[in-house]
DSSP file (Angstrom, degrees, kcal/mol; ACC not computed):
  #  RESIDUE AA STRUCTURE BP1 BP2  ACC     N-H-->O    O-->H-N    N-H-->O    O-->H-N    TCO  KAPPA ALPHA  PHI   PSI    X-CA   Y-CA   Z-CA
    1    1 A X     >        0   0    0      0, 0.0     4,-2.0     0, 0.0     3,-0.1   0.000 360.0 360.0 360.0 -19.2  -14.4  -71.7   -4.5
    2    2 A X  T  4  +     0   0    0      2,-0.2     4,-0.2     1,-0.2     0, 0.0   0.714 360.0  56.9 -93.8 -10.4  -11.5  -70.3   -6.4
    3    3 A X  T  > S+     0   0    0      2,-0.1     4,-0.6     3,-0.1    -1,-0.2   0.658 101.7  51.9 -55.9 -27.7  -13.9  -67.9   -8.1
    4    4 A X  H >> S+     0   0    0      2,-0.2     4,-3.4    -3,-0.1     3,-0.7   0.906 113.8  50.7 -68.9 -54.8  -15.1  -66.5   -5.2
    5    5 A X  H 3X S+     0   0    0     -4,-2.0     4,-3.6     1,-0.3    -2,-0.1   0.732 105.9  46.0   6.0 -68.8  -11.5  -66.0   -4.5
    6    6 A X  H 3> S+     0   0    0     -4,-0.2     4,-2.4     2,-0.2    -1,-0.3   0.741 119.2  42.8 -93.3 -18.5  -10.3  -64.5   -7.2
    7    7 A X  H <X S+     0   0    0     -3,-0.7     4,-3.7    -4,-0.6     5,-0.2   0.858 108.7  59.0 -79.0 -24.2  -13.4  -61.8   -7.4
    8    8 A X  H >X S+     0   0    0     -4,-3.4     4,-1.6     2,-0.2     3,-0.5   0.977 108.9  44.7 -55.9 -56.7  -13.2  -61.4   -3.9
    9    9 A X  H >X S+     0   0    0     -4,-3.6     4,-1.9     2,-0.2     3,-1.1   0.879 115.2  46.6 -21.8 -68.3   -9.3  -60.2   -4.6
   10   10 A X  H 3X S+     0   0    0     -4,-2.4     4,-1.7     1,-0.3    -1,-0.2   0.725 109.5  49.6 -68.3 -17.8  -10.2  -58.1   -7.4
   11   11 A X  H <X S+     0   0    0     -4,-3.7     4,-1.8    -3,-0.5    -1,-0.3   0.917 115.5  52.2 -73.5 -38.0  -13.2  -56.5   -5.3
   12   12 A X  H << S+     0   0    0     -4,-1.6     4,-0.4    -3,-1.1    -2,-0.2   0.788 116.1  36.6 -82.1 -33.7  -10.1  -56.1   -2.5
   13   13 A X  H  X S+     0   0    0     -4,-1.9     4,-2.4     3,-0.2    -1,-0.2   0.777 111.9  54.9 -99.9 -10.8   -7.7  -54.3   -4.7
   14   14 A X  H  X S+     0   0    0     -4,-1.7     4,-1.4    -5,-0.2    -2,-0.2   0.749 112.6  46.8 -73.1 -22.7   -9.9  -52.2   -6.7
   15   15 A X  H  X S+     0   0    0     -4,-1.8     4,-1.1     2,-0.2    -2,-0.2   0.665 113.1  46.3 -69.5 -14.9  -11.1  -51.0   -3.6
   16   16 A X  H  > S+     0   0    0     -4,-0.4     4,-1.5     2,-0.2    -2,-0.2   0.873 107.1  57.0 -93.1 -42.1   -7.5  -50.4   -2.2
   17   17 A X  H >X S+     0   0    0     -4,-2.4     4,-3.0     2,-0.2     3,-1.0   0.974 112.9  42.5 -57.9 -36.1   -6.5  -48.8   -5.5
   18   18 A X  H >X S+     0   0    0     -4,-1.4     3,-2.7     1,-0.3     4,-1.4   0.774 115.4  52.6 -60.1 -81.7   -9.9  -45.8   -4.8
   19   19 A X  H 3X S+     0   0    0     -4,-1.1     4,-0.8     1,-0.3    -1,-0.3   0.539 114.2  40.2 -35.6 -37.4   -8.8  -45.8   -1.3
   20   20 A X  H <X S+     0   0    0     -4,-1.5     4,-1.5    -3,-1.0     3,-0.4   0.979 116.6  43.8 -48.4 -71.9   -5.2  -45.0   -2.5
   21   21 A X  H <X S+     0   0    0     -4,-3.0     4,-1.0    -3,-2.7    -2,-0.2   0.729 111.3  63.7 -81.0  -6.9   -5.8  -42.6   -5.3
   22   22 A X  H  X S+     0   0    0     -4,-1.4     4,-3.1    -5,-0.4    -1,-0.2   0.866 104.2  38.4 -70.1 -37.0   -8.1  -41.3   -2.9
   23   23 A X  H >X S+     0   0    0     -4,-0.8     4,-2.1    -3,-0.4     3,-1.3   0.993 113.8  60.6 -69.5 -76.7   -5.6  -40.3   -0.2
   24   24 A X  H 3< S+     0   0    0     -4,-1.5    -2,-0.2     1,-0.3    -1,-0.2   0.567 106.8  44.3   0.0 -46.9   -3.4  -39.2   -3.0
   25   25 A X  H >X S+     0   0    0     -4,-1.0     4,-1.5    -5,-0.2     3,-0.7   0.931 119.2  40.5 -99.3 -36.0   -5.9  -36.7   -4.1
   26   26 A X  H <X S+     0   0    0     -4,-3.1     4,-1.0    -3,-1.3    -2,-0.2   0.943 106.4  62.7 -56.2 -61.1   -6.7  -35.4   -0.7
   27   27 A X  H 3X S+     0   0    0     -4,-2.1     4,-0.5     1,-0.2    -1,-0.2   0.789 107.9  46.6 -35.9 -25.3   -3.1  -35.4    0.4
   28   28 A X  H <> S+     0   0    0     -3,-0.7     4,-1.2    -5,-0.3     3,-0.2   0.891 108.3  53.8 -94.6 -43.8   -2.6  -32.8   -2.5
   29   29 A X  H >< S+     0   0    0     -4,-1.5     3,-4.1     1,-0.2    -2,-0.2   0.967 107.0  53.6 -26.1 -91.9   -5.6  -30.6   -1.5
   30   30 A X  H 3< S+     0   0    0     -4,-1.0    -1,-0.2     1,-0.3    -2,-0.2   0.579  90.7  71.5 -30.5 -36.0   -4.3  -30.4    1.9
   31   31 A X  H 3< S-     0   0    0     -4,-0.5    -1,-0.3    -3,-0.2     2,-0.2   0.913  86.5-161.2 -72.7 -36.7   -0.6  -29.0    1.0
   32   32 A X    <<  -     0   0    0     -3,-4.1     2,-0.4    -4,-1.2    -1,-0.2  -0.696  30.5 -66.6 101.6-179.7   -2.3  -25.7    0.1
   33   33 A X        +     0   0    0     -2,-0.2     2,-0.5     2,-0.1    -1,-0.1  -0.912  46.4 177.0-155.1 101.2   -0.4  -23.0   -2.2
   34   34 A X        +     0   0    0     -2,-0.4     2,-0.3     3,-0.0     3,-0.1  -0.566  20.8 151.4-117.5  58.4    2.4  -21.8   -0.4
   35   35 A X        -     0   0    0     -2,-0.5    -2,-0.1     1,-0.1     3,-0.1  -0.797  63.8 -80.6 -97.4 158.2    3.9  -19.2   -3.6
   36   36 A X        -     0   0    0     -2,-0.3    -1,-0.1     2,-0.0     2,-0.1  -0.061  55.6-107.4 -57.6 160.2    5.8  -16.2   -2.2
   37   37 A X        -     0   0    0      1,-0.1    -3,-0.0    -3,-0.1     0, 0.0  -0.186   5.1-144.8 -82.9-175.2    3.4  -13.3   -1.1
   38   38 A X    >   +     0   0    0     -3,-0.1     3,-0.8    -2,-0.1     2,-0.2  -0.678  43.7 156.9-162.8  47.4    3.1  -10.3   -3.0
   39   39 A X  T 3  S+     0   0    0      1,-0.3     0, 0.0     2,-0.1     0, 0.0  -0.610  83.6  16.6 -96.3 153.7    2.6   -8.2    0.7
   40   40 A X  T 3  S+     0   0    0     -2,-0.2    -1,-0.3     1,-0.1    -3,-0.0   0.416 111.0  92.1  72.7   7.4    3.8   -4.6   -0.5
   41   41 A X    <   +     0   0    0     -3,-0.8     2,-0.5     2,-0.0    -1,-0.1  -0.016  50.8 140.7-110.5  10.4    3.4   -5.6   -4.6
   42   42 A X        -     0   0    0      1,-0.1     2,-0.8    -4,-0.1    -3,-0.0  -0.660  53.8-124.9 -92.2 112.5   -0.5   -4.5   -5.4
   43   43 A X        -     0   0    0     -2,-0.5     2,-0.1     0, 0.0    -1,-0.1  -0.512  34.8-166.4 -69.6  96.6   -0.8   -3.2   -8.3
   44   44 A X        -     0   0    0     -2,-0.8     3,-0.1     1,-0.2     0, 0.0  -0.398  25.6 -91.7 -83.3 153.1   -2.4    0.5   -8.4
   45   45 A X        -     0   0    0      1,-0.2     2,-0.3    -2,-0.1    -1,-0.2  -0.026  31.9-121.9   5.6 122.6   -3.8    2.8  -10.4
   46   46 A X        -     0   0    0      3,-0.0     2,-0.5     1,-0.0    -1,-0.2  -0.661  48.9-110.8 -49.4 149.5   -1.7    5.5  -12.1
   47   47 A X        -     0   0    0     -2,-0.3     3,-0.1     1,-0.1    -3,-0.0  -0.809  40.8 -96.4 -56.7 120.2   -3.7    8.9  -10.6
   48   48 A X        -     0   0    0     -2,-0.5    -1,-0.1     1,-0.1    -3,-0.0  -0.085  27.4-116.6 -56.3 142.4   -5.3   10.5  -13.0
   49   49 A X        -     0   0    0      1,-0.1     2,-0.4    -3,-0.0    -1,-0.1  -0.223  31.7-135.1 -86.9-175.4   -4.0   13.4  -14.7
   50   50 A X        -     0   0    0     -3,-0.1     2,-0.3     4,-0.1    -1,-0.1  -0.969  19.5-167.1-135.2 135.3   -6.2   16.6  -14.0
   51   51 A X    >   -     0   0    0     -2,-0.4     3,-1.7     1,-0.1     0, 0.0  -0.916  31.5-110.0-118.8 168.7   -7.1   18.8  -16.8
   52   52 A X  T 3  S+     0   0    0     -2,-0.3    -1,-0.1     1,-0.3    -2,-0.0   0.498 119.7  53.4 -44.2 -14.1   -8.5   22.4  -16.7
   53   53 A X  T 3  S+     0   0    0      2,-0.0    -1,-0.3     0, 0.0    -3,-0.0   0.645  85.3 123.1-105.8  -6.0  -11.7   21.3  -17.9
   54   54 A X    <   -     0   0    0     -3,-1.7     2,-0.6     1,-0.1    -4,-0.1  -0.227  61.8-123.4 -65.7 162.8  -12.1   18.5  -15.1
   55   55 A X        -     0   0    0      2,-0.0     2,-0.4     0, 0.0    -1,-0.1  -0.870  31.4-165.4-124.9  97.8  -15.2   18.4  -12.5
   56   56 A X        -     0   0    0     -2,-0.6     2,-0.2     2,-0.0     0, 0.0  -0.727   6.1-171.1 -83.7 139.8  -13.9   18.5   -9.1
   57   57 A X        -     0   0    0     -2,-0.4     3,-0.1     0, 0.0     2,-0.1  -0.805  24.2-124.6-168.4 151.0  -16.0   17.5   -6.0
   58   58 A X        -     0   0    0     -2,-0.2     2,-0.2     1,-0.1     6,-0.0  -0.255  33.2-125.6 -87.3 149.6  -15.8   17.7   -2.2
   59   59 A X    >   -     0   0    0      1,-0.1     3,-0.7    -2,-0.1    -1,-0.1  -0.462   4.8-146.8 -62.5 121.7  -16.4   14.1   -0.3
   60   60 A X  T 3  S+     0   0    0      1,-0.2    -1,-0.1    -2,-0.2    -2,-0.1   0.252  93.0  65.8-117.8  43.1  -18.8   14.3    1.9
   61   61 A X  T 3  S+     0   0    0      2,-0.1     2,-0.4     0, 0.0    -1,-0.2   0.007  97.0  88.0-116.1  38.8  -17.1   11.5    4.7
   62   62 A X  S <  S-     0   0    0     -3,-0.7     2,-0.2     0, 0.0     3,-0.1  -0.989  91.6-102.6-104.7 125.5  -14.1   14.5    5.0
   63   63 A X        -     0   0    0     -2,-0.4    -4,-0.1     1,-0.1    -2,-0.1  -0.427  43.8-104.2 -30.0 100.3  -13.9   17.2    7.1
   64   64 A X        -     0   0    0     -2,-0.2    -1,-0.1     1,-0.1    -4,-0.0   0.130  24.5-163.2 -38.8 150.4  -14.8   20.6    5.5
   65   65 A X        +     0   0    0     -3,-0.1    -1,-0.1     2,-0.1     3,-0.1   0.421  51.9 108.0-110.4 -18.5  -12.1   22.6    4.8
   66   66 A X  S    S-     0   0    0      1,-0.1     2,-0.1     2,-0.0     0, 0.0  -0.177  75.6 -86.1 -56.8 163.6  -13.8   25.7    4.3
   67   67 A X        -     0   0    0      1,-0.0    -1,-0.1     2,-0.0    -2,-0.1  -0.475  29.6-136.1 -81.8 147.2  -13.7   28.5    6.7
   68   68 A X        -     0   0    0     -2,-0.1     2,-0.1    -3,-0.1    -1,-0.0  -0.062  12.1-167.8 -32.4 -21.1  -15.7   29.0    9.6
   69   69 A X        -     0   0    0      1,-0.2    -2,-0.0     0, 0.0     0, 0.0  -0.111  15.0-148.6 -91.2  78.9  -16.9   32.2   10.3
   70   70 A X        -     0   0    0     -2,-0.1    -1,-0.2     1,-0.1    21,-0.0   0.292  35.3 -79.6 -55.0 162.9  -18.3   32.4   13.7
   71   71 A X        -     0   0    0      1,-0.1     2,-1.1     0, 0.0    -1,-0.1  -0.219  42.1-113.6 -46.4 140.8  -21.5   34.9   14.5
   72   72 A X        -     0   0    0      1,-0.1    -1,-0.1    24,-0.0    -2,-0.0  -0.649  32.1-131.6 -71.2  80.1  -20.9   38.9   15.2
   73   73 A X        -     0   0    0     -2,-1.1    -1,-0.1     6,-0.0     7,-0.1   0.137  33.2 -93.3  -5.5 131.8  -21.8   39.4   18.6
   74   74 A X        -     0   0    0      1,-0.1     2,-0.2     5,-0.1    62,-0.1  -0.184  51.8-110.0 -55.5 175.8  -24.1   42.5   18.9
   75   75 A X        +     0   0    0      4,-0.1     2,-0.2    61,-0.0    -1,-0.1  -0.452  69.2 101.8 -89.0 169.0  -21.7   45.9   19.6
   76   76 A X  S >  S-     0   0    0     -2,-0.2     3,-0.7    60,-0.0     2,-0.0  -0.746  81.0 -44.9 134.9-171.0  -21.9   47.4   23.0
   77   77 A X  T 3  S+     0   0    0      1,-0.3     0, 0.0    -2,-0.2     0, 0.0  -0.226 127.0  28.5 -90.4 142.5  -19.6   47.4   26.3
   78   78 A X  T 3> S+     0   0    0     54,-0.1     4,-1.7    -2,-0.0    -1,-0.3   0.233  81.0 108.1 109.0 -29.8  -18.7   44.0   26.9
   79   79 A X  H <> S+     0   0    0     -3,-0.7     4,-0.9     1,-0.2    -2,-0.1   0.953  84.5  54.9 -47.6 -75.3  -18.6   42.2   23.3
   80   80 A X  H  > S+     0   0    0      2,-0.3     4,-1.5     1,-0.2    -1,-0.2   0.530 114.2  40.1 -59.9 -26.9  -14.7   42.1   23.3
   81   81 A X  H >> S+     0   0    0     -3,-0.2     4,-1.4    47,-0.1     3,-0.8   0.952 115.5  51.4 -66.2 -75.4  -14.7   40.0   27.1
   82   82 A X  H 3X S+     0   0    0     -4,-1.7     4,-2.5     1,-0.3     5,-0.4   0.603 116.1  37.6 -46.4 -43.3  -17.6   38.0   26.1
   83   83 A X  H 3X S+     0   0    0     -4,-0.9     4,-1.4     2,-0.2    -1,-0.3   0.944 118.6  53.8 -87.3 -45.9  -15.8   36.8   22.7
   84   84 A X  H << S+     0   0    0     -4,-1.5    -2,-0.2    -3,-0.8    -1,-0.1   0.852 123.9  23.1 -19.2 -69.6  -12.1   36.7   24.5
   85   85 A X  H >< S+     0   0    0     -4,-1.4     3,-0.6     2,-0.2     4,-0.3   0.696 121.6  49.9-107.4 -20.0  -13.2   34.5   27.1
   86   86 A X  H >X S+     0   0    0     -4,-2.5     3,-1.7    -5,-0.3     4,-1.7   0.852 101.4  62.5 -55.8 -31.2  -16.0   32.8   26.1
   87   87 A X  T 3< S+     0   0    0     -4,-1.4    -1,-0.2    -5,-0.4    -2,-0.2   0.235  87.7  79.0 -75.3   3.5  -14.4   31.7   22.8
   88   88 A X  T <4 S+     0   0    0     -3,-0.6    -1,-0.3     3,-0.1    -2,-0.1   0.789 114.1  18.5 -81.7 -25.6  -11.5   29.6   25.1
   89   89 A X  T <4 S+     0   0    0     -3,-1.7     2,-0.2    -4,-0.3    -2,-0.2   0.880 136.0   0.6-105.3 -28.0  -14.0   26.8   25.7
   90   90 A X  S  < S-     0   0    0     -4,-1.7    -1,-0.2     3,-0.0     2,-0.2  -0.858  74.2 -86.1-131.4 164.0  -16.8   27.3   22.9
   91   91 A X        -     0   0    0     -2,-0.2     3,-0.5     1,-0.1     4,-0.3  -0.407  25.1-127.0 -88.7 173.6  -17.9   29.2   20.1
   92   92 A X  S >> S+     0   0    0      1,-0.3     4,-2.4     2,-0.2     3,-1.9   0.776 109.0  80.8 -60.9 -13.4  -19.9   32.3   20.1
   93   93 A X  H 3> S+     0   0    0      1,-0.3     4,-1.1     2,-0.2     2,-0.3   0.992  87.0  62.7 -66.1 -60.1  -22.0   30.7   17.8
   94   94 A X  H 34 S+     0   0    0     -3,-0.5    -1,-0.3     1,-0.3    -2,-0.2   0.557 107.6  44.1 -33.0 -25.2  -23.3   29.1   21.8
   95   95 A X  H X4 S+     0   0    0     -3,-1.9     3,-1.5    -4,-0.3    -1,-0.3   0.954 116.6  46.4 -92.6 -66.6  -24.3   32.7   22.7
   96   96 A X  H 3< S+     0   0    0     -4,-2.4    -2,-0.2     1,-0.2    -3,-0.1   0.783 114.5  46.6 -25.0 -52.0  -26.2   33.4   19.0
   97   97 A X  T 3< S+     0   0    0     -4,-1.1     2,-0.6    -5,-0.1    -1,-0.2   0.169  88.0 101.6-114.1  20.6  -27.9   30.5   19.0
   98   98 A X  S <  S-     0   0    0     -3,-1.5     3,-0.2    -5,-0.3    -3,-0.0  -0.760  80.3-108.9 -74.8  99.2  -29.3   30.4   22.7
   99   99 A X        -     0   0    0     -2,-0.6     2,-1.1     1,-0.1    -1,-0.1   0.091  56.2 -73.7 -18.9 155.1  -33.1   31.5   23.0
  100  100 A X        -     0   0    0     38,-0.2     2,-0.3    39,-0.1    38,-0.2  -0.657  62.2-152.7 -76.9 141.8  -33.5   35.2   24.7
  101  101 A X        -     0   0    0     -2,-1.1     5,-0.2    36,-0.8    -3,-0.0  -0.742  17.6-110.9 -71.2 126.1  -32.7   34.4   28.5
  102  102 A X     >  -     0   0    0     -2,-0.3     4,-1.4    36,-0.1    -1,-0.1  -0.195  33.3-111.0 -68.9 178.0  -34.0   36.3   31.0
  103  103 A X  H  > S+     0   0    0      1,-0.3     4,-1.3     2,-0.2    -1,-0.1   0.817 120.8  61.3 -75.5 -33.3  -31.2   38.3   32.8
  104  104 A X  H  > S+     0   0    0      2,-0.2     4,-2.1     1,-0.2    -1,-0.3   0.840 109.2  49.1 -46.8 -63.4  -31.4   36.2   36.1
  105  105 A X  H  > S+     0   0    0      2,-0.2     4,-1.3     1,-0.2    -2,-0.2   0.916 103.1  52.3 -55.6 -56.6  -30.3   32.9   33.4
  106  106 A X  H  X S+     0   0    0     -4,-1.4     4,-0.6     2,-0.3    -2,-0.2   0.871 110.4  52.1-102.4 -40.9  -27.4   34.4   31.6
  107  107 A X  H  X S+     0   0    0     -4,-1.3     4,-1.7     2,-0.2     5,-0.2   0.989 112.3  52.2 -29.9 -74.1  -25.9   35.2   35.7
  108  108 A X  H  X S+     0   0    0     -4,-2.1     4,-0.8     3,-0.2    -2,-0.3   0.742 113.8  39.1 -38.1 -99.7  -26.7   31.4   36.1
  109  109 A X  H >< S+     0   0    0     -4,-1.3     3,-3.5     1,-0.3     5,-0.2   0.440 114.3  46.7 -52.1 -92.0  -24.8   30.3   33.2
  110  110 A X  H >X S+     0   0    0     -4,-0.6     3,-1.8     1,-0.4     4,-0.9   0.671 118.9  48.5 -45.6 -80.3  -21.6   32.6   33.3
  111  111 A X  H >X S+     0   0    0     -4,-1.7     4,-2.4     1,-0.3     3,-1.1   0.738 111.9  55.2 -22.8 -54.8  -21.6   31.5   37.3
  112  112 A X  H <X S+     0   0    0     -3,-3.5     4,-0.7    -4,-0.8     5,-0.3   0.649 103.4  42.4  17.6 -84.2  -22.0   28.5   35.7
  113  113 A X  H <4 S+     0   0    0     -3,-1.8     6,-0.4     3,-0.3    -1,-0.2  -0.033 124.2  44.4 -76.3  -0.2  -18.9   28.3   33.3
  114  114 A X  H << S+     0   0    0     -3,-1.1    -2,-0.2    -4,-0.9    -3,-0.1   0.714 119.1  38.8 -84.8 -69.8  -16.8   29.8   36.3
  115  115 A X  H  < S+     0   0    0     -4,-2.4     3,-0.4    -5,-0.2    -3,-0.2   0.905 129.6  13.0 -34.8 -90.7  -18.1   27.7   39.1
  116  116 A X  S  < S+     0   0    0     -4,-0.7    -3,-0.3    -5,-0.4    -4,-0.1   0.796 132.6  39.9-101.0 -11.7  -18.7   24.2   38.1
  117  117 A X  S    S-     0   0    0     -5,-0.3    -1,-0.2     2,-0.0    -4,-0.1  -0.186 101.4-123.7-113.2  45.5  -16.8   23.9   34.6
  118  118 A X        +     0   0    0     -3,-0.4     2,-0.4     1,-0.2    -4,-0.2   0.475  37.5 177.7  43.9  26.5  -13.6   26.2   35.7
  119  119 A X        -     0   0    0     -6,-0.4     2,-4.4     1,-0.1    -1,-0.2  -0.162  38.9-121.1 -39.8 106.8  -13.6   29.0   32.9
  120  120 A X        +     0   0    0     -2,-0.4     2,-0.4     1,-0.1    -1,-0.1   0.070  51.6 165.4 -76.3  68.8  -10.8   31.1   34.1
  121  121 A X        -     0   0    0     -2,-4.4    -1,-0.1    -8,-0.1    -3,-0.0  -0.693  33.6-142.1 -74.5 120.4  -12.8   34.0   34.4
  122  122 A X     >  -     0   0    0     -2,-0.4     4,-2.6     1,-0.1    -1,-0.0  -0.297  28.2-115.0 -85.7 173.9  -11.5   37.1   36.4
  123  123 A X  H  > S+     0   0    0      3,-0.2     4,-1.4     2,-0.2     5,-0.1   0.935 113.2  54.6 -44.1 -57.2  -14.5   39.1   38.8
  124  124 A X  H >> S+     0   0    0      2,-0.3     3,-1.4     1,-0.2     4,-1.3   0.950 113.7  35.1 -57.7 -58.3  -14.3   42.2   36.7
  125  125 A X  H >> S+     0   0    0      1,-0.3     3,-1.4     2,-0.2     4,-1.2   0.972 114.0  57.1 -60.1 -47.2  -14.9   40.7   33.1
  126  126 A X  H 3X S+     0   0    0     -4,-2.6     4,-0.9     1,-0.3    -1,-0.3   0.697 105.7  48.2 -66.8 -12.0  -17.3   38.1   34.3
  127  127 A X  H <X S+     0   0    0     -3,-1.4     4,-2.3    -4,-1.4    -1,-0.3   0.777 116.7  54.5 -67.6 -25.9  -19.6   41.0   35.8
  128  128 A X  H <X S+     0   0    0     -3,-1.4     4,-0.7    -4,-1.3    -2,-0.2   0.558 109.1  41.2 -82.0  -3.7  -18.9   42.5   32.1
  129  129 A X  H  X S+     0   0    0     -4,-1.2     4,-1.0    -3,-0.3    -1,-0.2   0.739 112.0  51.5-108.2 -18.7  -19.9   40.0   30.4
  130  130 A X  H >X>S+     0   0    0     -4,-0.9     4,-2.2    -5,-0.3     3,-0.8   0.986 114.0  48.0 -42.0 -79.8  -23.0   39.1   32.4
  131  131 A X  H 3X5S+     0   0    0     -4,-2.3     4,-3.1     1,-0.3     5,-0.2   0.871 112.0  49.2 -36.2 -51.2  -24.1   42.8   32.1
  132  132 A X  H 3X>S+     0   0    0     -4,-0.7     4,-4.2     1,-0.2     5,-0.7   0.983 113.1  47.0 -62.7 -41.6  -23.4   42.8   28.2
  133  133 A X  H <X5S+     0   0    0     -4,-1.0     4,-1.4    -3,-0.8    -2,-0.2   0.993 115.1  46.3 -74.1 -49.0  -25.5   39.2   27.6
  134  134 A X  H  <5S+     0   0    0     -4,-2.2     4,-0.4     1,-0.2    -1,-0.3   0.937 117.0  47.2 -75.1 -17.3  -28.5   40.6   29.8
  135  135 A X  H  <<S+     0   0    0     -4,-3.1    -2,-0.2    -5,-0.5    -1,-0.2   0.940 128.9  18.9 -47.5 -61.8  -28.1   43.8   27.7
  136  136 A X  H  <5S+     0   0    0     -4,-4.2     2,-0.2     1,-0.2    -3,-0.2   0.895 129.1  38.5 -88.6 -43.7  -28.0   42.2   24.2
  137  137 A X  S  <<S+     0   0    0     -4,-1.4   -36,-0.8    -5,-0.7     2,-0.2  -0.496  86.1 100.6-132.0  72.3  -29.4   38.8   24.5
  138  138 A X  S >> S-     0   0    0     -4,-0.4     3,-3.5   -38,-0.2     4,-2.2  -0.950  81.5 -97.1-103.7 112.7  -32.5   39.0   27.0
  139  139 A X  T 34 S+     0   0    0      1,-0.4   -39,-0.1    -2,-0.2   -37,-0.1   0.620 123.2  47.4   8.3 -72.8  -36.5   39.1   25.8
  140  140 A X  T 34 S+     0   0    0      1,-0.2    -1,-0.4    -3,-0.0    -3,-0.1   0.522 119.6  29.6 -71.3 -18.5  -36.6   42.3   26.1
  141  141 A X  T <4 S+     0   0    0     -3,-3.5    -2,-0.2    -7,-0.2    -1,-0.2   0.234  86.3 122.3-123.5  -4.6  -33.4   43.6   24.4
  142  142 A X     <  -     0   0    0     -4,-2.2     2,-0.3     2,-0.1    -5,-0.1  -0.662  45.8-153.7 -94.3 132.0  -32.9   40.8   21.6
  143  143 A X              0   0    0     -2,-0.1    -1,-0.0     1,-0.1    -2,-0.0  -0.881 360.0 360.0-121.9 141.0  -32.9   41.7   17.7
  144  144 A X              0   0    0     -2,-0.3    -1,-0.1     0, 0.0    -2,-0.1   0.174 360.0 360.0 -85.1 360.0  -33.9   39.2   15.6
């Protein structure tokens, strides 16, 4: 019996030593790597120098920066309201780039842009700029 014993011991403390070193080695996992942060410390790039022979080009997830140039409005009586006052809510390009409308539609709109989305359009202009739009940009009067 005192062989059974004595393996039984050694089976009971080689199993407490794993159980030990085991904890040991988890317990050290768990604590982690807590060195100071480096928050504001990231090491960047010098910029690159630009030479006269470098190959510039524009990104295209940015906002052009080129100019604009809205459309010419045809001439006649009327242009200089129609660009004034349309051009406070939209661009002219909205006028250009409208099929022609019969003359009866471009009344509708301007009423329209008065009426229900408050363009502060006086009587006078807005009859002149109706007159000029069935003038210029109608079926019958629109050049392609």
């Amino acid at each position: 019996m005192g062989l059974v014993k004595r393996y039984f011991a050694l089976f009971l403390g080689g199993s407490l030593a794993i159980v030990l070193a085991a904890g040991l080695l988890f317990a050290q996992v768990e604590q982690g790597n807590y060195a100071p942060a480096t928050l504001g410390q990231l090491q960047q790039p010098a910029p690159a120098a630009l030479t006269d022979d470098s190959v510039y080009r524009v990104s295209v997830y940015r906002v052009s920066v080129y100019p604009q140039y809205p459309p010419e409005l045809a001439e006649g009586e009327g242009r200089a309201e129609t660009a004034s006052f349309c051009s406070l809510c939209h661009s002219t390009r909205y006028i250009t780039m409208q099929p022609p409308l019969p003359a009866a539609t471009w009344e509708a709109e301007v009423t329209k842009m008065r009426k229900t989305l408050g363009a502060p359009i006086p009587d006078a202009s807005a009859a002149l700029i109706i007159k000029y739009l069935q003038t210029h940009y109608a079926p019958e009067t629109r050049k392609q």
